[in-house]
C-alpha positions in Angstrom: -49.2 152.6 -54.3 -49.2 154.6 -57.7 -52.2 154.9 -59.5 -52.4 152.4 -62.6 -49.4 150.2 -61.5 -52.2 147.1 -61.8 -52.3 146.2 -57.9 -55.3 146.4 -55.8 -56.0 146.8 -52.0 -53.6 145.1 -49.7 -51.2 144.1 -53.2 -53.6 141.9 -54.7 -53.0 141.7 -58.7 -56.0 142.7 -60.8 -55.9 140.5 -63.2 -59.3 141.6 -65.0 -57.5 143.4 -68.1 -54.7 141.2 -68.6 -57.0 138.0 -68.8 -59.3 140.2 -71.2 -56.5 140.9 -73.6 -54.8 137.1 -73.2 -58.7 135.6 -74.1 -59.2 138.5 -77.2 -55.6 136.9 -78.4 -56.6 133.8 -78.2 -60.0 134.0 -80.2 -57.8 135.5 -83.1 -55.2 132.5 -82.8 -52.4 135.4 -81.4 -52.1 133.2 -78.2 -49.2 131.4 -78.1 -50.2 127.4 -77.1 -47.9 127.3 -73.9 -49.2 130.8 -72.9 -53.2 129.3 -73.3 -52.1 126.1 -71.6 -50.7 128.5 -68.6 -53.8 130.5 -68.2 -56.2 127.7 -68.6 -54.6 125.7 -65.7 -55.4 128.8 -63.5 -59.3 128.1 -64.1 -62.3 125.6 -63.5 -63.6 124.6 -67.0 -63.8 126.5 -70.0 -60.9 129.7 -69.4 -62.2 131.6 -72.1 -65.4 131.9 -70.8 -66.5 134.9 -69.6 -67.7 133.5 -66.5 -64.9 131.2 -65.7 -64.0 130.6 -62.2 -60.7 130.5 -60.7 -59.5 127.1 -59.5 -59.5 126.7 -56.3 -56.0 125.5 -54.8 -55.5 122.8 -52.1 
């Protein structure tokens, strides 16, 4: 894989950066609401937290 093209080992997505950005945009209200609905469904609790836990699916 290229260097920088945001997968990891074995094609896992790092999502690290991107959720970084998306919760900076949110704080300053640049978050759409149906973008911050998205990404909160995707985590336990609290998705702006920056210990928040991914939710686990059945």
């Amino acid at each position: 894989m290229a260097s920088g093209d945001g997968r990891g080992r074995a094609g896992h997505v790092k999502i690290g950066p991107w959720l970084a950005k998306a919760r900076t945009k949110h704080r300053v209200g640049q978050l759409r609401q149906e973008h911050a609905t998205l990404v909160a469904s995707l985590f336990d609790g609290d998705w702006t937290d920056e210990a928040a836990r991914p939710t686990v699916l059945a």
